[in-house]
Kinemage of the C-alpha trace (Angstrom):
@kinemage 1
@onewidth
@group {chain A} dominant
@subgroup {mainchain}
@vectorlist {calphas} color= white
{ca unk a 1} P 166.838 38.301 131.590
{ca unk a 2} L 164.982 35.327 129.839
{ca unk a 3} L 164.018 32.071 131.866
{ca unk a 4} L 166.344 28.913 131.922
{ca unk a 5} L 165.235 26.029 129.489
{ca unk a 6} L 164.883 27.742 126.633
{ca unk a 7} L 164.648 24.891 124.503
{ca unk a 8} L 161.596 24.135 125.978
{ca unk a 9} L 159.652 27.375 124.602
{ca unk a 10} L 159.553 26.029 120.710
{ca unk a 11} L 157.524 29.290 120.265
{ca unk a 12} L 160.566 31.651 121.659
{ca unk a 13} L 162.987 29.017 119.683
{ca unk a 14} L 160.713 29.780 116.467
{ca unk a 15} L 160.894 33.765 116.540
{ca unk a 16} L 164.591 33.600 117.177
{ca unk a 17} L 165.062 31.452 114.167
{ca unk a 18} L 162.953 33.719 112.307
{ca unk a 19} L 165.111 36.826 112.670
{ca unk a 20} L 168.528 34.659 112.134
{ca unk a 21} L 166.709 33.280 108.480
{ca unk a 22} L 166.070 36.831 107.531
{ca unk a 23} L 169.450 38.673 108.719
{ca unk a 24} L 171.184 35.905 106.054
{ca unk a 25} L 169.888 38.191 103.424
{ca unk a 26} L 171.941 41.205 104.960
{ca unk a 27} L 174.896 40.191 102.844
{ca unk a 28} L 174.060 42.219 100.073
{ca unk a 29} L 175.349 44.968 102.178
{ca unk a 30} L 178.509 43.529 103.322
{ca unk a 31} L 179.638 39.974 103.996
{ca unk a 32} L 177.874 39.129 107.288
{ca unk a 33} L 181.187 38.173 109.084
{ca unk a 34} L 181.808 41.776 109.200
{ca unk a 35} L 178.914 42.601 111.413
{ca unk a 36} L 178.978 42.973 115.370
{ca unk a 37} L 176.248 41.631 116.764
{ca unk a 38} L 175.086 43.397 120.344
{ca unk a 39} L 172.212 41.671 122.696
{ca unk a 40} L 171.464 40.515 125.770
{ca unk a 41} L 172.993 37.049 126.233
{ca unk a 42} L 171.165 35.853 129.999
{ca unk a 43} L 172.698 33.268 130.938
{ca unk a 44} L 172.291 31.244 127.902
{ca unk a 45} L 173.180 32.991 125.346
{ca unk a 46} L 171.467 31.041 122.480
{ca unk a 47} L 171.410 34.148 120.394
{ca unk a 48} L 174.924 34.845 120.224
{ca unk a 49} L 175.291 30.757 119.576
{ca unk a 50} L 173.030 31.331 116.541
{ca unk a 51} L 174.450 34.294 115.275
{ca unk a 52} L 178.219 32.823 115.500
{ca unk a 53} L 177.131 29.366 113.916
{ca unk a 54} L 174.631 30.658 111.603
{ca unk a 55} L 175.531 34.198 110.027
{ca unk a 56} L 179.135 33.686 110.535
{ca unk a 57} L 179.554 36.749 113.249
{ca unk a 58} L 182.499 37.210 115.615
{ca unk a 59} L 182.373 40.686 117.159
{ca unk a 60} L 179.820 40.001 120.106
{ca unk a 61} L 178.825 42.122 123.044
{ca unk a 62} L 176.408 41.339 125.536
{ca unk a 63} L 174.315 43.758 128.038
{ca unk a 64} L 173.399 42.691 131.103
{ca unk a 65} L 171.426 44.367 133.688
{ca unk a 66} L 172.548 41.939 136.701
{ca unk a 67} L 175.547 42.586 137.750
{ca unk a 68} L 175.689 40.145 141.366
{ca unk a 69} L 176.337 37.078 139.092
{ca unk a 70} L 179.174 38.460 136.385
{ca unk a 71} L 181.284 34.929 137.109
{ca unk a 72} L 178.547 33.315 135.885
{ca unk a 73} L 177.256 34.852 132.988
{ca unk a 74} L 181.055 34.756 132.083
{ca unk a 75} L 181.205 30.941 132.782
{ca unk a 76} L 178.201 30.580 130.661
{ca unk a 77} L 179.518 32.358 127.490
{ca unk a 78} L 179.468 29.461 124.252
{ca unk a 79} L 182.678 31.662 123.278
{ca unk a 80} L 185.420 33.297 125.594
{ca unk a 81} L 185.708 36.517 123.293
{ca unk a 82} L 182.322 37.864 123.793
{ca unk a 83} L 182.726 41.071 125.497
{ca unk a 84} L 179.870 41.568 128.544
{ca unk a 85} L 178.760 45.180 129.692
{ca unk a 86} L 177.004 45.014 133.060
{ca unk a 87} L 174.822 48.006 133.138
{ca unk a 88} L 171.499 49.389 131.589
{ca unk a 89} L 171.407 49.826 127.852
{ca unk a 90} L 170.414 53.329 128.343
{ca unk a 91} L 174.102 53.589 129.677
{ca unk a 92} L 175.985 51.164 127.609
{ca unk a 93} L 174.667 51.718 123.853
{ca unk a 94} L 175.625 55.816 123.242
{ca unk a 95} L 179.578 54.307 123.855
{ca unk a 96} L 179.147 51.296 122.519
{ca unk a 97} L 177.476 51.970 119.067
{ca unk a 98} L 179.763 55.331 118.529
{ca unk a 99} L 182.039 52.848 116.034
{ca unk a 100} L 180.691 52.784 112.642
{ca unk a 101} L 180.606 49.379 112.245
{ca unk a 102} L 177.646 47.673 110.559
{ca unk a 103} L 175.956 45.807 113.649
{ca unk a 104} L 172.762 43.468 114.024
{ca unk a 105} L 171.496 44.866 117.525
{ca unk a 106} L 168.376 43.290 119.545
{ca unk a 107} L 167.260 44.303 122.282
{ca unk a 108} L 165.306 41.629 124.018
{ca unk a 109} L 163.343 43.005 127.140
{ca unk a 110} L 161.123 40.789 129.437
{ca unk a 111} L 159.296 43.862 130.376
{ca unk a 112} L 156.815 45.811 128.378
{ca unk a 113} L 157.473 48.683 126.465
{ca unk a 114} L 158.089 52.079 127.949
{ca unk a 115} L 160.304 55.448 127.796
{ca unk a 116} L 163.674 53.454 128.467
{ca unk a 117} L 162.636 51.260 125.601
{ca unk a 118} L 162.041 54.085 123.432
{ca unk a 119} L 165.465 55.922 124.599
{ca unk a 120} L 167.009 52.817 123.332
{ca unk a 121} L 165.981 52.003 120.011
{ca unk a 122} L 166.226 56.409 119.627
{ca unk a 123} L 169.970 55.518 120.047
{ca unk a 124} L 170.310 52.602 118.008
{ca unk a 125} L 168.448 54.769 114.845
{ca unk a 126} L 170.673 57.968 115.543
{ca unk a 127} L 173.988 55.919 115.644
{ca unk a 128} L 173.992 52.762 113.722
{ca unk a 129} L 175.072 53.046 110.350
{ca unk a 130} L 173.380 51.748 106.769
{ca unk a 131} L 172.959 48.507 106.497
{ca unk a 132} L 172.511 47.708 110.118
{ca unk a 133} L 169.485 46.032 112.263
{ca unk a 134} L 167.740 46.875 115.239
{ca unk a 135} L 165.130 44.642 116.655
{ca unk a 136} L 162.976 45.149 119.911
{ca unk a 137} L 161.193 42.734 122.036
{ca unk a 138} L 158.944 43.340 124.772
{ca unk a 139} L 155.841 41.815 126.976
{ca unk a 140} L 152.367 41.813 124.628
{ca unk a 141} L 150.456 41.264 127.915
{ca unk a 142} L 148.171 43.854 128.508
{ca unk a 143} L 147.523 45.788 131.657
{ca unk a 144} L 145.157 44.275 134.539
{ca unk a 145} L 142.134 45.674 134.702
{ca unk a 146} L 140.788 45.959 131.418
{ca unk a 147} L 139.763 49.606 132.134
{ca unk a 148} L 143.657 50.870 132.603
{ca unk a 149} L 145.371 49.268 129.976
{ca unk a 150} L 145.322 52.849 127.851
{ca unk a 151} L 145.932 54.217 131.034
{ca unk a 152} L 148.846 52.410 132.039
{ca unk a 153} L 150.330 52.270 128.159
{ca unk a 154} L 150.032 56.931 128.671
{ca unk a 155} L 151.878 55.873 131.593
{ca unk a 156} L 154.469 53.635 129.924
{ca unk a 157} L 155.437 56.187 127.421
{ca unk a 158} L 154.057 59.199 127.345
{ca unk a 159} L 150.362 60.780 126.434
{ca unk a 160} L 151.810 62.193 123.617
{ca unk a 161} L 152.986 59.008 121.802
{ca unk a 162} L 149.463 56.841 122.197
{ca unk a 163} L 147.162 57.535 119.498
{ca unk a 164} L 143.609 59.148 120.269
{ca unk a 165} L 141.903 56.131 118.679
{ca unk a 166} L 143.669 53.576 121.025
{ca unk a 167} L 140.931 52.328 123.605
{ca unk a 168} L 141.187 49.490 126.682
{ca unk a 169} L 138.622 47.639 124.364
{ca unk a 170} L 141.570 48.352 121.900
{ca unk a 171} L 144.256 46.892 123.627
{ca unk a 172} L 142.893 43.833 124.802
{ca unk a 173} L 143.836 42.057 121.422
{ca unk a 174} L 145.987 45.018 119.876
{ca unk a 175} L 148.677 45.636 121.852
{ca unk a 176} L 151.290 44.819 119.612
{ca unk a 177} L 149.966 46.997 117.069
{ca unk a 178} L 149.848 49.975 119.352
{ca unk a 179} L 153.481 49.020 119.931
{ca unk a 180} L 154.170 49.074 116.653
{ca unk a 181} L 152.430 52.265 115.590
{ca unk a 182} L 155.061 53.991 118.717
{ca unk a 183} L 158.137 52.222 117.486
{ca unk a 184} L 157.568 53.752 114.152
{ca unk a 185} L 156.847 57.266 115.288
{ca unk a 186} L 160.050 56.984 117.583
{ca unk a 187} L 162.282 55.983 114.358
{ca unk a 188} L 161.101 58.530 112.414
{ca unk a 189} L 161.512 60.985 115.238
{ca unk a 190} L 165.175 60.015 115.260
{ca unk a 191} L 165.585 59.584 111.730
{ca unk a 192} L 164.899 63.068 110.786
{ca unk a 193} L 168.234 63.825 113.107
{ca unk a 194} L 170.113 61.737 110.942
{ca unk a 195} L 172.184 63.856 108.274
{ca unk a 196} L 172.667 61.267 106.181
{ca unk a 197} L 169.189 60.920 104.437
{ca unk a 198} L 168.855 57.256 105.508
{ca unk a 199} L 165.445 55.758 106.112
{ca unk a 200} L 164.007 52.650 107.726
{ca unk a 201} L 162.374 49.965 105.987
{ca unk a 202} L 160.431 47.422 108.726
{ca unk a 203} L 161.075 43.623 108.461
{ca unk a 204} L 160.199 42.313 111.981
{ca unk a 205} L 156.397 42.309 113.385
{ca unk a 206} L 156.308 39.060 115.718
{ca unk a 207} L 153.826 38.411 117.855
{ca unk a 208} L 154.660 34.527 119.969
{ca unk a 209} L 153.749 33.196 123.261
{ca unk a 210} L 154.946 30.467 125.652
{ca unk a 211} L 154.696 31.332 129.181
{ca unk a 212} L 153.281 35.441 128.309
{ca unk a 213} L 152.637 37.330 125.227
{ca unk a 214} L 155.489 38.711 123.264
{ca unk a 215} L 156.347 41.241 120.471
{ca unk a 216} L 159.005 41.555 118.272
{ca unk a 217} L 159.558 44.744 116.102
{ca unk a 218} L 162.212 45.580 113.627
{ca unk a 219} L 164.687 46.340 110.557
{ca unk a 220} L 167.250 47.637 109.104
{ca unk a 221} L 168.793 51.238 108.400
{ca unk a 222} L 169.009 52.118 104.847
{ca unk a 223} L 170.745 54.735 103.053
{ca unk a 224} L 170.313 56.527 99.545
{ca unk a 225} L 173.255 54.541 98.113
{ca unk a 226} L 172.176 51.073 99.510
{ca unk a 227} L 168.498 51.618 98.308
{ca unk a 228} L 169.304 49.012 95.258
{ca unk a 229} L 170.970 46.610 97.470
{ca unk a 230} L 168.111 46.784 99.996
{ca unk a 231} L 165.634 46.311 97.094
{ca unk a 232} L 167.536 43.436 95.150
{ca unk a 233} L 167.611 41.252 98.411
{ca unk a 234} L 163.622 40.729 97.975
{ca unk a 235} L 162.843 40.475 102.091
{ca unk a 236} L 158.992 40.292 100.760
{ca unk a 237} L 159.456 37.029 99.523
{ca unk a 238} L 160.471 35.549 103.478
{ca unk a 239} L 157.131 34.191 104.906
{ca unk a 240} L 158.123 35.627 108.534
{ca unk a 241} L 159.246 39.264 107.020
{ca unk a 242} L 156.839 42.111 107.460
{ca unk a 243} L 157.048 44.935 104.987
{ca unk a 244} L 153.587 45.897 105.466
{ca unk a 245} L 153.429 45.854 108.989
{ca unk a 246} L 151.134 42.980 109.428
{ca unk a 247} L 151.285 40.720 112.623
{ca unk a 248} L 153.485 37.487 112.040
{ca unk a 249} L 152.253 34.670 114.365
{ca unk a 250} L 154.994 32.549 115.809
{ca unk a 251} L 152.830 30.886 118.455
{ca unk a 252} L 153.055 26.724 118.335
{ca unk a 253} L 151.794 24.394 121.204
{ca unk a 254} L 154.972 22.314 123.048
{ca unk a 255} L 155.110 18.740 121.712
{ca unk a 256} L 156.608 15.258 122.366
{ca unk a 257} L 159.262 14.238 120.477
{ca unk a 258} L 157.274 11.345 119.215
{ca unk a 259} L 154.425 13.868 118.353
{ca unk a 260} L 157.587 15.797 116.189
{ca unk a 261} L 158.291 12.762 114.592
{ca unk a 262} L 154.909 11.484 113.891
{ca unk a 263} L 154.021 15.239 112.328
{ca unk a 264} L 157.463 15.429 110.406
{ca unk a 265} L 156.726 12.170 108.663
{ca unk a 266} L 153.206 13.551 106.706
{ca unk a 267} L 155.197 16.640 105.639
{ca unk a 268} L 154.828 18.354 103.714
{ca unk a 269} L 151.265 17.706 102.588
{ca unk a 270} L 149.137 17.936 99.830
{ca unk a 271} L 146.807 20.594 99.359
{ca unk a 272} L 143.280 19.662 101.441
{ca unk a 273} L 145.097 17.191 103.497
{ca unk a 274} L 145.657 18.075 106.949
{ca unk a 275} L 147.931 17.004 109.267
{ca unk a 276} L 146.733 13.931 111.863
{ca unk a 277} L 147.952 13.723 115.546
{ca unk a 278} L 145.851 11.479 118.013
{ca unk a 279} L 144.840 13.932 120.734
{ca unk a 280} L 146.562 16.945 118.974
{ca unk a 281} L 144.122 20.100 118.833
{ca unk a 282} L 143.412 21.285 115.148
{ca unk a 283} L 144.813 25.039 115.553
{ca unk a 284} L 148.332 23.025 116.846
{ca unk a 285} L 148.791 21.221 113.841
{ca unk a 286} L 147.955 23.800 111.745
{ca unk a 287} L 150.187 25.895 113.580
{ca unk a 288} L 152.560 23.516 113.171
{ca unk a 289} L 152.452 22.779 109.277
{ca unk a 290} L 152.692 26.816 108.660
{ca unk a 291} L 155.997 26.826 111.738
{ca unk a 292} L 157.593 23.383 111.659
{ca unk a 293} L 160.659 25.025 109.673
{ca unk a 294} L 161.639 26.981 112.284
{ca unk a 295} L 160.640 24.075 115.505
{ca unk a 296} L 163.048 22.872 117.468
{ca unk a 297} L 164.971 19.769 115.897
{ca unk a 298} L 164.590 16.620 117.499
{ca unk a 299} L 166.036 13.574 117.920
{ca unk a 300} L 165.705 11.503 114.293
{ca unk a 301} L 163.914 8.318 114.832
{ca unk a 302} L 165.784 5.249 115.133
């Protein structure tokens, strides 16, 4: 379960707003009212807010692992009709997802990835059906001390999934692209028990931090017969969309409101010109000019 206050992690704000953007362009498959959308609310649900407000998206069901606070998390719903599942998603999904229904699911762990991870997103590319999403998120952080970390990723998930070539030097930075390299061998593991010739086409590679280091992998199941569909939506052309598999950085420092305002006034700004913030550090405003889109709205000045 996330931390409270979650409008006061602009980076965590900034990935979510990310994935919403690019799941707009998942009408060409169906209108996007007619997906279900299946996460893991916490207690404040601000994905399920965004995906109601934003994409349009009623069906809703939640997985949560704490099951001592259920009035609450019910109290805290945004809406009364989405349906919470108090139990692992090892245990919930295989029911949940045997509807073919075209769904959006993300799975948003605090932890770091490992064989329950895996057994997850196995399920999601077995059962979902074309057209649908699955995104990941776990902890980037590596493992303490620097001469375990391959250690403790064997140990995570398996010897045989982490490639020869990975080192602890390796992983210091590169975590998320070990991640990523596993996540793809899993999905194609699963995909070739799929009898419907579908494939998987990658749109999510997000790497943010606010309190700890965070990944986000992803995409979207694609069939022969939605191929042209898939292709005519153009997902290259989104600045946070990954097709390649190269990192996206979604990483911006916290700022004032004031600071918001001050920044939101020079933008957007000619080429050369950067942006000015007294007592703002350089790689913040340059992280800002490249994120501000997707920042946390504030206040408009009076």
């Amino acid at each position: 379960m996330a931390r409270f206050l979650y409008a006061q992690r602009p980076s965590k704000h900034i990935q979510r707003r990310m994935v919403i953007d690019t799941c707009r362009k998942l009408r060409v498959f169906a209108p996007l009212p007619e997906y279900q959308y299946v996460g893991f609310g916490a207690y404040e649900f601000v994905d399920f807010e965004l995906c109601r407000r934003e994409l349009g998206i009623v069906s809703m069901h939640s997985i949560e692992l704490n099951s001592h606070q259920q009035d609450r998390y019910s109290f805290n719903r945004p809406f009364s009709d989405i349906k919470i599942h108090f139990d692992r998603a090892s245990n919930v999904l295989p029911d949940l997802l045997e509807d073919p229904l075209l769904r959006i699911v993300w799975l948003d762990y605090t932890s770091g990835i490992d064989q329950e991870v895996l057994q997850d997103l196995g399920t999601c590319i077995r059962k979902l059906i074309p057209g649908s999403v699955v995104v990941i998120t776990v902890s980037a952080r590596p493992a303490t001390p620097a001469n375990e970390r391959r250690a403790a990723l064997v140990r995570a998930v398996g010897v045989e999934r982490v490639d020869p070539d990975i080192t602890d030097q390796s992983l210091a930075h590169g975590l998320p692209t070990a991640q990523a390299g596993i996540f793809a061998t899993e999905v194609a593991a699963q995909l070739s028990r799929r009898s419907d010739g579908s494939a998987f086409e990658q749109l999510f590679n997000i790497r943010y931090r606010d309190d700890q280091p965070m990944h986000t992998w992803g995409g979207v199941v694609v069939s022969p017969a939605a191929r042209s569909a898939f292709e005519a939506a153009h997902f290259e052309e989104l600045a946070q969309v990954s097709r390649d598999g190269a990192l996206v950085t979604a990483t911006v420092e916290p700022l004032t409101t004031r600071e918001v305002l001050h920044l939101n006034q020079q933008l957007p700004v000619a080429e050369g010109i950067p942006l000015s913030g007294q007592g703002i550090p350089d790689n913040a405003l340059t992280a800002y000019e490249r994120l501000y889109r997707w920042y946390p709205s504030v206040p408009a000045a009076m």
